[in-house]
C-alpha positions as CSV (number, residue, x, y, z in Angstrom):
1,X,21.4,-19.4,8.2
2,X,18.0,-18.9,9.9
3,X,15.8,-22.2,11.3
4,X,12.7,-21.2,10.5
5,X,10.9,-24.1,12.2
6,X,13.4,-22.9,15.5
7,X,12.7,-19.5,15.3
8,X,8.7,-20.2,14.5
9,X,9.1,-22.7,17.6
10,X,10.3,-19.8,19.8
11,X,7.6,-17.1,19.0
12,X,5.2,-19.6,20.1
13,X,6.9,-20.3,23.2
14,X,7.3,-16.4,24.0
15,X,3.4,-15.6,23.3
16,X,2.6,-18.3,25.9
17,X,5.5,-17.5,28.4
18,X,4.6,-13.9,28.4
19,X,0.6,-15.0,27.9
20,X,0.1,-12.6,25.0
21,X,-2.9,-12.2,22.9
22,X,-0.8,-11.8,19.7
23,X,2.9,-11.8,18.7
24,X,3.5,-10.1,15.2
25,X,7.3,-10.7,14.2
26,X,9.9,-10.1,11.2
27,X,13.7,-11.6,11.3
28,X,15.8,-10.4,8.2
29,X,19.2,-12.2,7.7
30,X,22.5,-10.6,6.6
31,X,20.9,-11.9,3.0
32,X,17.9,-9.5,3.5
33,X,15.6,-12.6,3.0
34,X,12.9,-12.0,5.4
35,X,11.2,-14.2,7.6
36,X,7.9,-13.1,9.1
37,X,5.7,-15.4,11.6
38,X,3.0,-14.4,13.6
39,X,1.3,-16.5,16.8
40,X,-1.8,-16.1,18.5
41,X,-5.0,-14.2,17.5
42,X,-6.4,-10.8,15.8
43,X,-8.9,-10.1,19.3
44,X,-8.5,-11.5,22.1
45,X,-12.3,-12.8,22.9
46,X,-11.9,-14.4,19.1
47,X,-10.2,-17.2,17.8
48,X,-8.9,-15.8,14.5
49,X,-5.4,-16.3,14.2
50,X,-2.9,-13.2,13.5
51,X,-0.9,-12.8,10.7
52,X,2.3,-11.0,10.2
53,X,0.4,-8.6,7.8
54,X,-2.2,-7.6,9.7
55,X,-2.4,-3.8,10.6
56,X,-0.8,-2.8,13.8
57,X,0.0,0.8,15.8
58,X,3.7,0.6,15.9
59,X,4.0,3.8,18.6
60,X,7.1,5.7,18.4
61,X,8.7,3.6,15.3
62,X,6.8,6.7,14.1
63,X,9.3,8.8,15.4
64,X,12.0,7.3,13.1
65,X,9.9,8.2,9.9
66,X,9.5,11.3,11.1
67,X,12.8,12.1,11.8
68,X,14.0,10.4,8.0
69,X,11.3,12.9,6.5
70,X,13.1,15.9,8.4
71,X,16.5,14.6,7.0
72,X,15.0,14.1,3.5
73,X,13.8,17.7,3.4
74,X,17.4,18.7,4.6
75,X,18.9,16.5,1.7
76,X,16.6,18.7,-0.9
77,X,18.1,22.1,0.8
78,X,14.9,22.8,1.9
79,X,15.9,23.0,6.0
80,X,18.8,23.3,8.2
81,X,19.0,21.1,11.3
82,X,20.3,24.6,13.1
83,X,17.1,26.4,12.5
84,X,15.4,27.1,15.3
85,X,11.7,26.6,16.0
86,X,11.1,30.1,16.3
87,X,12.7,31.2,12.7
88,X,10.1,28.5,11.2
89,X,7.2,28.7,13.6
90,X,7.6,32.3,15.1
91,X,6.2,33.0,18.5
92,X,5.0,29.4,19.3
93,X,7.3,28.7,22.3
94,X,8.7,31.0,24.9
95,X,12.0,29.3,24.2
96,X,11.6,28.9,20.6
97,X,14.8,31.5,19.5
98,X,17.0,29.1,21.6
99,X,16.2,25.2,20.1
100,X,16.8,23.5,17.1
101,X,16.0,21.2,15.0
102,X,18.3,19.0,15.7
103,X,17.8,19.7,19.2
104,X,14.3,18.1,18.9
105,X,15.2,15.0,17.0
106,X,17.5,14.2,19.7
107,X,15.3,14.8,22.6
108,X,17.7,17.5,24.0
109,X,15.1,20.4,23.5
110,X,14.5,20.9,27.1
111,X,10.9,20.9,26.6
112,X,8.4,19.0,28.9
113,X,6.5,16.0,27.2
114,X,2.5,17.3,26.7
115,X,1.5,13.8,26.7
116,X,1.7,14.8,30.5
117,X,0.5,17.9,31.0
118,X,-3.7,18.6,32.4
119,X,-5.9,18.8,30.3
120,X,-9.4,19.4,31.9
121,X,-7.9,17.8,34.8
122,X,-6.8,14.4,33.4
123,X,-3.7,13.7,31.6
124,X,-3.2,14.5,28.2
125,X,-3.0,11.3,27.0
126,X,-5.9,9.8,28.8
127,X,-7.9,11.6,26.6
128,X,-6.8,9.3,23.4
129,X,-9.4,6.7,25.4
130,X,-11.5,8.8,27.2
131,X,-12.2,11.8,24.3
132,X,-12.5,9.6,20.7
133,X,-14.7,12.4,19.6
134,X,-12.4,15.8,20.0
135,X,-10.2,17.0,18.0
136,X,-7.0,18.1,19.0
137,X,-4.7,20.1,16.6
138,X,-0.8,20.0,16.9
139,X,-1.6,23.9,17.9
140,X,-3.4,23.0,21.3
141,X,-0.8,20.1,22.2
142,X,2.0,22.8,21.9
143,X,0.2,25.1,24.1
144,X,0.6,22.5,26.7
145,X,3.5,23.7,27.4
146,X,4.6,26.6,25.0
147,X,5.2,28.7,28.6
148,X,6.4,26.6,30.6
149,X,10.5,26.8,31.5
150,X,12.5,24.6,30.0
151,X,13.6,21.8,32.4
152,X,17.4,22.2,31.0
153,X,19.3,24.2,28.5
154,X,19.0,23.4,25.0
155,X,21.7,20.6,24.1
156,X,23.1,20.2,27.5
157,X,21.1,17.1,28.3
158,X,18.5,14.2,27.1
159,X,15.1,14.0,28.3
160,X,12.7,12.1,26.4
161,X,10.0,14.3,25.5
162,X,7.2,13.5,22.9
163,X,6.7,17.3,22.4
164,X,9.5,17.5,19.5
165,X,8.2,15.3,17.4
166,X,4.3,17.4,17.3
167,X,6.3,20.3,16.3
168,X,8.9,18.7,13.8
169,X,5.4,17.4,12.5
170,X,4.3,21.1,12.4
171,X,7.5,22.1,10.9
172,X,8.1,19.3,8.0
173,X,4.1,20.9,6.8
174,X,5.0,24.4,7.1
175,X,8.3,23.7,5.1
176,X,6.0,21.9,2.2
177,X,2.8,23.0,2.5
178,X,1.5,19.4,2.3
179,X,-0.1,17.4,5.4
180,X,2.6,15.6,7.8
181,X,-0.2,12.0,5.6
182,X,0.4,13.3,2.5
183,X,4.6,13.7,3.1
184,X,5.0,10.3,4.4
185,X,2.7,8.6,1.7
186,X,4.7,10.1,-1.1
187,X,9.0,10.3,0.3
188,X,8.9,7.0,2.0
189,X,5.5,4.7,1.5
190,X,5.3,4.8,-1.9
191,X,8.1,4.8,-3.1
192,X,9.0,1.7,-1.0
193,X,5.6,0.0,-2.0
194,X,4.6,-0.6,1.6
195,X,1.2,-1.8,1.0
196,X,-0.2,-1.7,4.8
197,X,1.8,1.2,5.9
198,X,-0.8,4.6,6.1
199,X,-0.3,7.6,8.4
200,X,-4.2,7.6,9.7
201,X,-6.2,10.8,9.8
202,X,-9.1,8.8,11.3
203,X,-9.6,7.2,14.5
204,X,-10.2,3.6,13.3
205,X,-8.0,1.0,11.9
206,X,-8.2,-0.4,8.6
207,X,-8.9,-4.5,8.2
208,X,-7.4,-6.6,9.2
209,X,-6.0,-5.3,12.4
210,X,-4.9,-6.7,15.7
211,X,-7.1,-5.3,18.4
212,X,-4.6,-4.0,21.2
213,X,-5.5,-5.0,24.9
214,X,-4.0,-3.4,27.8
215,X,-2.9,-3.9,32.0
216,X,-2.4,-0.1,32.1
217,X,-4.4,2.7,33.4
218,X,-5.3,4.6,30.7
219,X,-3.2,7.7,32.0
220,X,-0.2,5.1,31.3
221,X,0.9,6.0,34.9
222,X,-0.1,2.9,36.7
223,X,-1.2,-1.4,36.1
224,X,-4.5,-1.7,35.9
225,X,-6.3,-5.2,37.7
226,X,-8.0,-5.8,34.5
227,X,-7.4,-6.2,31.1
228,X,-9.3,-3.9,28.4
229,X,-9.3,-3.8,25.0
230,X,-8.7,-0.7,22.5
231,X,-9.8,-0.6,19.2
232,X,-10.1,3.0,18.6
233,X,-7.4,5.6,19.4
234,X,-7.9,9.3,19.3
235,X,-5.1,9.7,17.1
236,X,-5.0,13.1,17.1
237,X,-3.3,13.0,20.6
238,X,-0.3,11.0,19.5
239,X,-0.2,12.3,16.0
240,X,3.9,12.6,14.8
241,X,4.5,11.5,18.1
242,X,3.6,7.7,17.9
243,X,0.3,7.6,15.3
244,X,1.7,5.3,12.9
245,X,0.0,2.0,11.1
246,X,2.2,-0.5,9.9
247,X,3.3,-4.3,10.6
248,X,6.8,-6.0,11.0
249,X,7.6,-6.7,7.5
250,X,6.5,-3.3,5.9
251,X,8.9,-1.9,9.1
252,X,11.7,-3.8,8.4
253,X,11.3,-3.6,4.4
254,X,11.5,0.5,5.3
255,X,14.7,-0.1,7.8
256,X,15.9,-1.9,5.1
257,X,15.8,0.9,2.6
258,X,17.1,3.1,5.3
259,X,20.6,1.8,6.0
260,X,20.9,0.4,2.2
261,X,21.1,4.4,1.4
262,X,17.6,4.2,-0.5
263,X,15.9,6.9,1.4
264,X,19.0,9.4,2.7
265,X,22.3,10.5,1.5
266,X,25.5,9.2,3.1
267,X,25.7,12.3,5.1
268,X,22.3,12.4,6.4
269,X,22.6,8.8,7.5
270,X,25.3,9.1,9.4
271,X,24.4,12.3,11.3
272,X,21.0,10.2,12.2
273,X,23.6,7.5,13.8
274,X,25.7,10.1,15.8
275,X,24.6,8.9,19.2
276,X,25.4,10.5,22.5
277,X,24.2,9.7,26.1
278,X,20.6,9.3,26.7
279,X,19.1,8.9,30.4
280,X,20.0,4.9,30.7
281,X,23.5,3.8,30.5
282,X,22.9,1.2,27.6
283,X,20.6,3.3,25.6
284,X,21.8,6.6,23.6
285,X,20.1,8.3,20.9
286,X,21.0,10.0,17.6
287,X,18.5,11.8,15.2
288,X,15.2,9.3,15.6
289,X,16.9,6.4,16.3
290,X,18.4,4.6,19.5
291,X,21.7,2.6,20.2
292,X,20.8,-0.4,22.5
293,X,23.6,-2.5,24.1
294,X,22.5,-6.0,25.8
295,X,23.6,-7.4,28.4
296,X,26.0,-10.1,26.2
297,X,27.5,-6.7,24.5
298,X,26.2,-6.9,21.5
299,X,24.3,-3.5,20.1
300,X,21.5,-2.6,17.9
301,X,19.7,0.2,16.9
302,X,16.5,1.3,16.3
303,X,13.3,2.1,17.9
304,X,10.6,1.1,20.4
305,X,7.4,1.9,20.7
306,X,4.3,1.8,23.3
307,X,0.7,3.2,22.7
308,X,-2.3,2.0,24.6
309,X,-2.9,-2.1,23.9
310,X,0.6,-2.2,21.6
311,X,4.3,-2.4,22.1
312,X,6.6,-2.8,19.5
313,X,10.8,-2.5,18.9
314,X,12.5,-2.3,15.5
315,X,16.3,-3.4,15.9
316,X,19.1,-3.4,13.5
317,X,22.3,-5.2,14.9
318,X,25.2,-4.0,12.2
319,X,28.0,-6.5,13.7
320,X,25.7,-9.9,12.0
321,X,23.7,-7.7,9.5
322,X,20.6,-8.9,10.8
323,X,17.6,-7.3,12.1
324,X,14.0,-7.9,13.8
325,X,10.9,-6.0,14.5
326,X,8.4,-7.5,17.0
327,X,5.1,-6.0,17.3
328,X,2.3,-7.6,20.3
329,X,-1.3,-6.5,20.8
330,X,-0.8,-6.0,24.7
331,X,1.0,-3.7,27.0
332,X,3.2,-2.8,29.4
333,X,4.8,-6.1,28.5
334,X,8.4,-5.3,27.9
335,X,8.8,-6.0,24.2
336,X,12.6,-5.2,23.8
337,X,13.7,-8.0,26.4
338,X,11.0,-10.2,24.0
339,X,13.0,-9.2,21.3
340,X,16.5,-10.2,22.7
341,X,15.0,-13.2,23.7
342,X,14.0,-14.1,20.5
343,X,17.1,-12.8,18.7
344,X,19.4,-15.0,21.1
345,X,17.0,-18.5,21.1
């Protein structure tokens, strides 16, 4: 049974060890009561406290909604996972006959990460600080690197590359003919009544919401002397890739719904949890979701995140039936170790 006094005690104790603006969390037990606590405040020059419903970016957690709306659309018949890009979105990658679907849920495309690549001779995604007024379709993030060579053969190896998930975004609205907003509001937020979940398709946040603060450059390359804080996003850069609002509770109600067998078939489910070797030994990753094993053995799986100000991790641990999504308002701060820490206090 969970202390929440302990377990309220030690998020506390982790915002000022790791001197964090805010600390957003959610523990569910093997009951699937869940117990969200928040510490610290909203913006970092106020003192307006957090709480665990405010509206956070939750980064690449997006990438496991994304992936659930592929395997929902393969559930209806609607796609194979051995399509290739090309037979769906003909002619926008050299490569495109060669990669599949599946291929680019499980990062083993080949394809180099845009986030990366120059664009007007700074990093792609320096311009979601630096360009709030551009627009940048899916289209001109592909063409990033639609020529390039591929830095491995399709299948043959892992390489982490945000790249997939723009054109799985690309694909799941050619497939429907609905926007990649529209999808996710209707097979998964709705349906799941997340109240303070939303796909944006604006640059600002919707109130209440944590303002993020970050140590980084903002080509993500490098610590930065001096902490800044970001508001606004040019979500139009991160889009499928990481563009996701949501907080820990609405996270873990939809992780909830996702291993219960709410949201996919058995099948599906357990072709998203077929994990093989990823590029650290204590990491692999399936279709959108990752197999983490700490250093006491014990394994989870799930999903981190990181977008400029914001880290989060969403972590199921099937051995106890229990699981935890942390969310903080700063970065680089190393929110999974947070997360352990907090799982083993």
């Amino acid at each position: 049974m969970i202390d929440r006094i302990l377990v309220e005690d030690t998020v506390h104790s982790l915002r000022e060890r790791y001197q964090l603006p805010g600390i957003s969390v959610c523990l569910t037990d093997s009951t699937g009561e869940d117990f969200p606590l928040a510490a610290g405040v909203l913006h970092i020059a106020s003192d307006t406290k957090l709480d665990p419903y405010d509206h956070l970016r939750v980064g690449s957690i997006t990438k496991i909604f994304i992936s659930t709306l592929i395997l929902k659309l393969k559930d209806a018949g609607i796609v194979s996972l051995e399509q290739t890009v090309d037979s769906l979105l003909p002619g926008i990658l050299k490569d495109g006959i060669h990669i599949t679907i599946r291929q680019l849920l499980q990062h083993r495309s080949g394809l180099k990460d845009y986030i990366w690549m120059d664009v007007a001779g700074t990093k792609c995604i320096q311009h979601a600080v630096n360009s709030l007024q551009d627009v940048f379709p899916p289209q001109s993030l592909i063409r990033l690197i639609a020529n390039h060579d591929l830095e491995f053969e399709p299948g043959t190896e892992f390489n982490y590359s945000n790249t997939g998930y723009i054109l799985l975004g690309m694909i799941a609205e050619k497939l429907s003919g609905k926007s990649i907003e529209y999808l996710l509001d209707q097979w998964i937020i709705q349906p799941l009544d997340l109240k303070r979940t939303y796909f944006p398709i604006t640059n600002d946040l919707r109130k209440p919401y944590a303002t993020g603060c970050s140590r980084a450059t903002p080509d993500l390359t490098d610590f930065s002397d001096e902490i800044s804080e970001i508001t606004d996003l040019n979500i139009s850069i991160i889009w499928t890739a990481g563009a996701l609002i949501s907080n820990p509770i609405e996270i873990q109600s939809f992780m909830k719904a996702l291993f219960n067998g709410q949201l996919l078939t058995e099948e599906s489910l357990t072709e998203m949890m077929s994990f093989l070797e990823a590029d650290d030994p204590k990491h692999s990753y399936g279709l959108g979701l990752q197999q983490y094993t700490f250093e006491d053995g014990r394994q989870a799986v799930g999903h981190q995140g990181g977008i400029h100000g914001y880290e989060s991790v969403t972590l199921y641990y099937p051995d106890c039936e229990m699981s935890l999504t942390v969310i903080v308002n700063q970065m680089p701060i190393g929110v999974v170790a947070i997360a352990d820490q907090l799982f083993r206090e």
